[in-house]
C-alpha positions in Angstrom: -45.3 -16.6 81.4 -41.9 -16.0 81.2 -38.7 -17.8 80.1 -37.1 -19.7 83.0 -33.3 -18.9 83.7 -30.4 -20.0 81.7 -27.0 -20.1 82.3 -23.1 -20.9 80.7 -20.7 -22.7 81.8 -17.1 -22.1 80.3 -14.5 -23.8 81.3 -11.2 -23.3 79.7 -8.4 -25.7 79.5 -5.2 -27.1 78.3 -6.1 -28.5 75.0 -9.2 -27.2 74.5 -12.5 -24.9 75.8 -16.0 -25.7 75.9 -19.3 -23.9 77.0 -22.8 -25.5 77.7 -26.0 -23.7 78.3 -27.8 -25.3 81.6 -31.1 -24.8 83.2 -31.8 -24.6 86.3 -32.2 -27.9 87.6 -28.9 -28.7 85.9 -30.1 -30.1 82.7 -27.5 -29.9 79.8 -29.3 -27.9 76.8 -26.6 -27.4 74.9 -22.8 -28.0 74.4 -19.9 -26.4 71.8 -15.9 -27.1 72.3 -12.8 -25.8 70.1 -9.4 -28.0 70.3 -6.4 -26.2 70.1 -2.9 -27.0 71.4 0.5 -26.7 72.6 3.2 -24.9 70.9 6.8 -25.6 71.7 8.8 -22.9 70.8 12.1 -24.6 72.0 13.3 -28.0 73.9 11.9 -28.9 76.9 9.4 -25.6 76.2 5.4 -25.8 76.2 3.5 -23.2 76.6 -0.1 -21.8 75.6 -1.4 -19.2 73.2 -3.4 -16.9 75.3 -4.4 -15.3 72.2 -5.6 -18.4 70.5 -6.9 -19.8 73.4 -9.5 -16.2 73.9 -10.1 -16.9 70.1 -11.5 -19.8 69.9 -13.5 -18.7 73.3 -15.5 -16.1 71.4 -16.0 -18.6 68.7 -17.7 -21.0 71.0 -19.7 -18.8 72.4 -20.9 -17.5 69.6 -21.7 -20.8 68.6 -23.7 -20.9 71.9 -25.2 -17.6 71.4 -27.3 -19.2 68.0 -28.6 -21.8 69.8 -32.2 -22.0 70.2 -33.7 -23.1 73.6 -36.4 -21.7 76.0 -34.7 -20.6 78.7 -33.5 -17.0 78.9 -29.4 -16.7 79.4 -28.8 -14.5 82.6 -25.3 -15.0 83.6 -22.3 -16.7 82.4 -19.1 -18.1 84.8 -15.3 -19.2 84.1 -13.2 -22.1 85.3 -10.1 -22.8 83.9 -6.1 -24.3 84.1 -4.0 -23.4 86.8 -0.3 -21.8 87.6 0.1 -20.5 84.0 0.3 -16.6 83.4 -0.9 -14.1 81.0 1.7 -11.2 81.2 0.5 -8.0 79.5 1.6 -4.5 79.0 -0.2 -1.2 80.4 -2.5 -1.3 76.8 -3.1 -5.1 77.8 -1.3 -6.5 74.8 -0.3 -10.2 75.9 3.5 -10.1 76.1 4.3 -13.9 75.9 2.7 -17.2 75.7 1.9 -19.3 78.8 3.9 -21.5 80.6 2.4 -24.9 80.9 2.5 -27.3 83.6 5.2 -29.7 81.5 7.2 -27.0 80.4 11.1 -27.8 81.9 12.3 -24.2 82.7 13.4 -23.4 86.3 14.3 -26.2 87.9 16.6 -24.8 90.2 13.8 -21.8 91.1 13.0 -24.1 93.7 16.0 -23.5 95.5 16.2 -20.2 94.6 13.0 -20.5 97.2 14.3 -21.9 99.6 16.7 -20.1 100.1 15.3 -16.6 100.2 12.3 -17.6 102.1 12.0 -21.5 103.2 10.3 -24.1 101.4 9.1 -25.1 105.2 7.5 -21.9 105.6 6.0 -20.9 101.6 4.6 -24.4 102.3 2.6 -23.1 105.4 1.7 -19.8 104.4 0.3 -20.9 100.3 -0.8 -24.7 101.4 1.8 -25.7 98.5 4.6 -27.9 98.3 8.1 -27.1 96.7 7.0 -27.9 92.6 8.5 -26.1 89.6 5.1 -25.6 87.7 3.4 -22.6 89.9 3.6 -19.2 88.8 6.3 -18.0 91.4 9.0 -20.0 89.8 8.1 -19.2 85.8 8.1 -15.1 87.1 11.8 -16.1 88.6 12.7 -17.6 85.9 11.7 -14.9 83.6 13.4 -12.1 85.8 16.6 -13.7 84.9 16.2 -15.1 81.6 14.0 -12.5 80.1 14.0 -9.6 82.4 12.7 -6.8 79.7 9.1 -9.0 79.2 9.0 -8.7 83.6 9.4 -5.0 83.2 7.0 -4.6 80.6 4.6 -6.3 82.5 1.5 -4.3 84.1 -0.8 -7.2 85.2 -0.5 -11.0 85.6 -3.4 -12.8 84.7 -4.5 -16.6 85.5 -6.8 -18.0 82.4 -9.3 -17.8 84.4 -9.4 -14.3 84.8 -8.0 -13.5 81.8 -11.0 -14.8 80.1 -13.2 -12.8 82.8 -11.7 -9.3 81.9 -11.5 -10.1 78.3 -15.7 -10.4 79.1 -15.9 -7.1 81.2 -12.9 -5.1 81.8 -13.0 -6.7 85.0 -10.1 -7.7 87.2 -10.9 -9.8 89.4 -10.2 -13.7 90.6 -11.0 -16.0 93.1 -8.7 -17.3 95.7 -8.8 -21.6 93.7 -7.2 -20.1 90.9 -5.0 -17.6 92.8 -3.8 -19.9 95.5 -1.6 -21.9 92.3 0.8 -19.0 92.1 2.8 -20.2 95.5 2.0 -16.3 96.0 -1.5 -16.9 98.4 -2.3 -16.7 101.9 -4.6 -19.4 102.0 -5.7 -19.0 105.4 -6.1 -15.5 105.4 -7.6 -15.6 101.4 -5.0 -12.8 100.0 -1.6 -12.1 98.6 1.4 -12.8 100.6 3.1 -9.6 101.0 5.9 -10.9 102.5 6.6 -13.6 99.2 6.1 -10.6 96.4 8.4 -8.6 98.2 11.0 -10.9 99.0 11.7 -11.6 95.4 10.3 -8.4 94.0 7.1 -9.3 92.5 4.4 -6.4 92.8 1.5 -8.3 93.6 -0.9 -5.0 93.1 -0.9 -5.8 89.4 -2.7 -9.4 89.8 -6.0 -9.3 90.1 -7.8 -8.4 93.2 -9.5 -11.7 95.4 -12.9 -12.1 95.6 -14.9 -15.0 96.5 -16.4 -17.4 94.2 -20.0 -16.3 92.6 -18.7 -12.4 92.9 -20.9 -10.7 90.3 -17.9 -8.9 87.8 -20.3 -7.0 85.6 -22.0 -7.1 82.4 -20.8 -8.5 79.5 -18.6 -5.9 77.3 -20.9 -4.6 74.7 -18.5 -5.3 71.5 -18.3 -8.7 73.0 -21.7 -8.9 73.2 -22.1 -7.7 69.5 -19.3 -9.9 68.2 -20.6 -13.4 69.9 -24.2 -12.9 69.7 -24.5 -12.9 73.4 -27.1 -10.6 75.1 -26.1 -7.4 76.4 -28.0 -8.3 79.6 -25.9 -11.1 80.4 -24.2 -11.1 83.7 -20.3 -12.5 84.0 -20.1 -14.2 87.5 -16.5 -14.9 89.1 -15.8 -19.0 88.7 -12.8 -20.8 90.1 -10.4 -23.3 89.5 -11.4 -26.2 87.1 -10.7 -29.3 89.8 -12.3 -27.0 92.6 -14.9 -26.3 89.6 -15.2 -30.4 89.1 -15.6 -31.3 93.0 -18.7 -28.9 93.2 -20.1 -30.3 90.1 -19.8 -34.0 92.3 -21.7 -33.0 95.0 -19.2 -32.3 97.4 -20.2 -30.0 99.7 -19.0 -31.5 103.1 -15.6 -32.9 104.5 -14.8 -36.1 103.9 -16.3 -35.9 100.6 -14.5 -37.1 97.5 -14.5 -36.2 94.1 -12.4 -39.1 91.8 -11.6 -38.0 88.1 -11.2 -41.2 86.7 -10.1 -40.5 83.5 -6.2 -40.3 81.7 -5.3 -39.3 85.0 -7.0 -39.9 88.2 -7.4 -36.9 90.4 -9.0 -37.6 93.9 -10.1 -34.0 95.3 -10.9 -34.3 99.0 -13.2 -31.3 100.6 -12.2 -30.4 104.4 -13.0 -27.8 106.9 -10.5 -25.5 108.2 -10.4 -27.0 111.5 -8.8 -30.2 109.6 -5.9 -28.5 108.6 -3.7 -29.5 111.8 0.6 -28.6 111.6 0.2 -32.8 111.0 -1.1 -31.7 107.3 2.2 -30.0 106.6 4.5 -33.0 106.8 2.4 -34.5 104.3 3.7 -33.4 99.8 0.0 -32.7 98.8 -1.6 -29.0 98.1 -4.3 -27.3 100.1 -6.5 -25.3 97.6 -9.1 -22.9 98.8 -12.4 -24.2 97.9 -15.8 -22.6 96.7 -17.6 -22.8 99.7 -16.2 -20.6 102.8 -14.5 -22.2 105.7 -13.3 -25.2 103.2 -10.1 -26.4 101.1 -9.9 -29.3 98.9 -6.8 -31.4 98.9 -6.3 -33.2 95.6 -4.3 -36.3 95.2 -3.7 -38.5 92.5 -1.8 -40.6 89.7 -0.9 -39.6 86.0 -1.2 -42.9 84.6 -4.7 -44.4 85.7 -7.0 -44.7 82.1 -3.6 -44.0 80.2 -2.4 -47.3 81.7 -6.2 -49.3 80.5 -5.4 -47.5 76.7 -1.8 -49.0 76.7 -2.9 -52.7 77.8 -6.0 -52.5 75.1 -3.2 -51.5 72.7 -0.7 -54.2 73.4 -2.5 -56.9 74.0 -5.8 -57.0 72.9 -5.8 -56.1 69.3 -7.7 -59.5 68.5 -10.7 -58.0 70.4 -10.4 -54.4 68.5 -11.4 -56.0 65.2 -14.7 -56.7 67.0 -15.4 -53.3 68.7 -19.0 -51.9 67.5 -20.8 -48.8 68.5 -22.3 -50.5 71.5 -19.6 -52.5 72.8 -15.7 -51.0 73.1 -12.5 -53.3 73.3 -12.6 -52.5 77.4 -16.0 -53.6 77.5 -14.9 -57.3 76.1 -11.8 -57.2 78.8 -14.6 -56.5 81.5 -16.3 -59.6 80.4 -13.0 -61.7 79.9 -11.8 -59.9 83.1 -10.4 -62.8 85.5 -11.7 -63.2 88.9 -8.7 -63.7 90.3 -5.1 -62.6 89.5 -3.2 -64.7 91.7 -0.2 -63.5 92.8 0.4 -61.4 89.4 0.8 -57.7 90.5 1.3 -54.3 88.1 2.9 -51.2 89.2 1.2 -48.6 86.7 4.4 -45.9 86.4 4.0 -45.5 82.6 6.1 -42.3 83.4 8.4 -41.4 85.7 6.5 -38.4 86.8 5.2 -39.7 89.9 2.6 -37.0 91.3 2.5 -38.3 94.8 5.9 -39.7 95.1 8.6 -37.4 93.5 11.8 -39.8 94.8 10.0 -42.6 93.2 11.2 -43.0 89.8 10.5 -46.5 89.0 8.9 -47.7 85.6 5.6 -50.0 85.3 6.2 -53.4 85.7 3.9 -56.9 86.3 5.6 -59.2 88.5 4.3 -62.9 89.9 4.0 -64.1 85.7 4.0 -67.9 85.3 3.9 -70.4 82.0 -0.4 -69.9 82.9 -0.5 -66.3 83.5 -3.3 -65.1 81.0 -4.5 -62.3 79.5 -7.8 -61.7 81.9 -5.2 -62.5 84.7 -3.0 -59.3 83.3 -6.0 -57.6 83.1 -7.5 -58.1 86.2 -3.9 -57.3 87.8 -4.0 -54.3 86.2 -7.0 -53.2 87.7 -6.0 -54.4 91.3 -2.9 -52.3 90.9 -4.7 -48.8 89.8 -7.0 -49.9 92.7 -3.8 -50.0 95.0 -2.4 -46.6 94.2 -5.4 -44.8 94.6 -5.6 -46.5 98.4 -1.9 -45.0 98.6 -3.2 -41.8 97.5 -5.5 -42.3 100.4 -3.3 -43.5 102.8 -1.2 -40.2 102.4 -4.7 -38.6 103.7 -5.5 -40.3 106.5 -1.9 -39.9 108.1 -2.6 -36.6 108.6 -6.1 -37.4 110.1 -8.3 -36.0 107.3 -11.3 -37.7 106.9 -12.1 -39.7 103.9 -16.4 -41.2 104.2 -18.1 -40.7 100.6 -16.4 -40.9 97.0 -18.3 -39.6 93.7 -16.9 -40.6 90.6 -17.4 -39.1 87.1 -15.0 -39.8 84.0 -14.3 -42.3 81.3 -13.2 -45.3 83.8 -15.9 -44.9 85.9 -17.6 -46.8 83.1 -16.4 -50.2 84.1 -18.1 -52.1 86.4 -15.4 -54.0 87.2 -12.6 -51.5 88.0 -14.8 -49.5 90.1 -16.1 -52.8 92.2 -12.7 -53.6 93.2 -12.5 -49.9 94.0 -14.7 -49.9 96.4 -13.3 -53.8 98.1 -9.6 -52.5 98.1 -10.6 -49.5 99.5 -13.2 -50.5 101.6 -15.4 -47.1 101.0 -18.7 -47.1 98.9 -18.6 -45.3 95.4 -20.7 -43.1 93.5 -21.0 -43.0 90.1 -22.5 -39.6 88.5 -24.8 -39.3 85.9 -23.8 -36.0 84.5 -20.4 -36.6 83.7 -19.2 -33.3 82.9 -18.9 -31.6 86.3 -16.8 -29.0 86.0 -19.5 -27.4 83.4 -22.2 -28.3 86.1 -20.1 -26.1 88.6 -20.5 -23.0 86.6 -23.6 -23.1 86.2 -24.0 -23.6 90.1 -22.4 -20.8 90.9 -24.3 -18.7 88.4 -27.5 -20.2 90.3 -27.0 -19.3 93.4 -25.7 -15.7 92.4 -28.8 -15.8 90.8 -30.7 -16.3 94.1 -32.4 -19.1 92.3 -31.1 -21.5 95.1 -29.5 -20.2 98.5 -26.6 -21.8 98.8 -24.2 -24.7 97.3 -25.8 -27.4 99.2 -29.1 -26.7 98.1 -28.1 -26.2 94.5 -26.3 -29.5 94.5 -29.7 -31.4 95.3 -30.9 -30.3 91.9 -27.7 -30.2 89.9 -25.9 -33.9 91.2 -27.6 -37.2 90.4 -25.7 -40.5 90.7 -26.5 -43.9 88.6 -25.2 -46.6 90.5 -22.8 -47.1 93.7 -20.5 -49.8 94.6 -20.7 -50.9 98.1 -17.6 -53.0 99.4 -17.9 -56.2 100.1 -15.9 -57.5 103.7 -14.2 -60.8 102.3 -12.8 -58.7 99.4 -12.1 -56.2 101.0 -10.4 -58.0 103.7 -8.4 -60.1 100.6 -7.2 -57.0 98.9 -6.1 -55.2 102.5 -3.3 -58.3 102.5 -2.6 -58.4 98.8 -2.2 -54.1 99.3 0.3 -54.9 102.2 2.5 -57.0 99.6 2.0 -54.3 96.8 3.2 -52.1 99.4 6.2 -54.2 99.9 7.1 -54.6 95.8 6.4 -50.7 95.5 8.9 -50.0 97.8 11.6 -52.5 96.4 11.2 -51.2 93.1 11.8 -47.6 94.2 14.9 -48.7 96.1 16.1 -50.5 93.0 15.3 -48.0 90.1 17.1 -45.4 92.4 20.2 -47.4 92.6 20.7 -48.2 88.9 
């Protein structure tokens, strides 16, 4: 009898990549990761090695390539960071490094947008609102800053297919990844003629679109003989890494959400086509093509949701870190000293003043409502209530537009304590579900791979065998109906604070 299929998942991101080996029903055989980092080349400058980055890729997959198991590896697939570029020459020698996310170049690109074509209308054709981060701006920042690495360039990569070529010679992405250039047609899944040419981008040297699960090819044979990886195995086209982590949850229909509850929070919402009314377009979100045909995600979200748990632990509970053991954490003993009511105590969790879903609001954190027997556990527990609150703004930006919001997954280091993701569930008033495999994004890949394997038919089906949840938090109506009027006064101190932070 012979081996059962195998597959790996590699997903490649901003500090680091990682691959696992899967089976077929979704089972985790085997995992290897490589850190590596930021460089800063210059103030207010981050960027990304390409070079380093496809390094330590062959080393982990070499790594993967000595492990033993009993499965037989048949395909491998690619997620990966968004909007930053890999500009090479016609040899496809990398030309530069990759501009990241929190890099501060071209601000004022976005007016250079504006007005050349219309933020209104870029907006409506890519699904993207005006940000300084996509690919579009870094190219028009380069064309005037360092024109001769623009003219030198033959083909812009995303990581993602970067890391596919690099595999088999292949050029090809799907339409998650392309869509973060602010150079897609989302509806119509291609390049936007009418954005390359208007500010003179050739958009026949990125890579062509396919869909998700497109077989590329077979691994390049002095790849293969470098890593250890079969020459027999098959690369399959992947997709972005959140579009990549909301497959991996089990979202496969609209309504469904996927909640990264981790540093960040990131609250990825699947929807069909017929959701996206002019109504959507009002609204400072993104509309991301997703995996499955006929669908988009829209992610929301904060930046400081588990950054904002590792600050309080660090401030004020060092007492309890001299007690932390293997089986019980310093957040574990704040669950249990948790109060079960904060009073009127409230937190506004703006650690930073990058607000992702708010970009006039540029308040700091703050608690407010403290009295001579304010506590600790009552901090705590307003803490809680207050990341609770944001994500039900995050929501609240959804459902103005009429997109439906009925089932959350969650996966990621907060989704650990009971007690955040109970009051979850009452402020918002939705049941939540907590996932057993929490990485994924790796999951995804190795989806994909299945059902370009034919092993399962579709997404859906391959999603019964890949996602298992471990508990769910139902709502409960008197807490629920408590936290909808202690939500209407956050609203009401959010708002203040913005006013006043903007006035001094």
């Amino acid at each position: 009898m012979g081996k059962t299929a195998g597959y790996i998942g590699m997903d490649v991101g901003s500090s680091g990549c990682k691959a696992a080996i899967l089976d077929i029903n979704g089972n985790i055989l085997a995992v290897r990761r490589r850190e590596y980092g930021f460089e800063y080349s210059d103030k207010g400058r981050v960027e990304l090695n390409p070079e380093i980055v496809w390094k330590c890729v062959k080393e982990v997959l070499s790594e993967i390539a000595q492990v033993k198991c009993e499965c037989e590896i048949r395909m491998i697939s690619v997620s990966s960071i968004g909007e930053a570029l890999v500009m090479v020459d016609e040899s496809d020698r990398i030309l530069c490094n990759g501009i990241m996310y929190l890099d501060e170049r071209g601000a004022d690109t976005i007016q250079q947008v504006d007005d050349k074509f219309g933020i209104h209308r870029i907006h409506r054709i890519t699904g993207l609102p005006p940000r300084m981060f996509y690919s579009l701006n870094r190219i028009l920042w380069m064309q005037k800053h360092e024109p001769e690495i623009v003219n030198k360039t033959r083909h812009f990569f995303m990581f993602e297919d970067y890391i596919t070529f690099m595999l088999t010679g292949e050029r090809l992405v799907d339409a998650s990844s392309a869509s973060k250039t602010w150079m897609f047609d989302v509806r119509n899944l291609q390049w936007s003629e009418d954005i390359g040419m208007t500010f003179g981008i050739p958009l026949n040297r990125f890579s062509k679109v396919v869909k998700t699960g497109t077989r590329a090819g077979k691994i390049r044979p002095q790849i293969a003989a470098e890593t250890g990886l079969p020459d027999s195995l098959e690369v399959i086209v992947g997709c972005h890494d959140q579009c990549g982590a909301t497959l991996g949850s089990g979202c496969t229909e609209s309504g469904e959400v996927a909640a990264g509850e981790g540093s960040t929070e990131s609250l990825n919402l699947v929807v069909n086509q017929e959701n996206i009314t002019e109504e959507f377009f009002n609204l400072d979100v993104c509309l991301e093509p997703y995996v499955i045909p006929g669908k988009f995600m829209v992610p929301v979200g904060q930046h400081t949701h588990g950054t904002s748990l590792r600050w309080f632990a660090d401030q004020f509970a060092g007492d309890l870190k001299a007690f932390q053991t293997s089986e019980k954490s310093v957040y574990d003993m704040l669950n249990e000293q948790c109060a079960g009511d904060a009073g009127e105590l409230f937190f506004l969790p703006y650690l930073t003043r990058a607000n992702l879903m708010d970009a006039e609001n540029r308040s700091l954190g703050a608690f407010l409502g403290l009295e001579t027997g304010s506590e600790r556990s009552m901090l705590y527990r307003a803490l809680l209530e207050g990341l609770s609150f944001e994500t039900c703004y995050c929501f609240d930006i959804l459902q103005s537009s009429h997109l439906p919001v009925r089932k959350i997954t969650a996966a990621g280091g907060c989704s650990k304590s009971d007690v955040l993701m109970q009051i979850k569930a009452d402020v918002l008033g939705c049941e939540i579900s907590i996932l057993k495999n929490r990485d994924a994004g790796i999951a995804s890949l190795a989806m994909i791979c299945a059902v370009a394997d034919g092993v399962y038919s579709n997404y859906v089906e391959a999603a019964e065998k890949f996602v298992h949840t471990t508990k769910k938090y139902l709502p409960e109506k008197s807490k629920h109906e408590f936290y909808s009027e202690k939500y209407r006064k956050y609203k009401i101190i959010r708002e203040t604070m913005k006013r006043l932070y903007n006035e001094i």
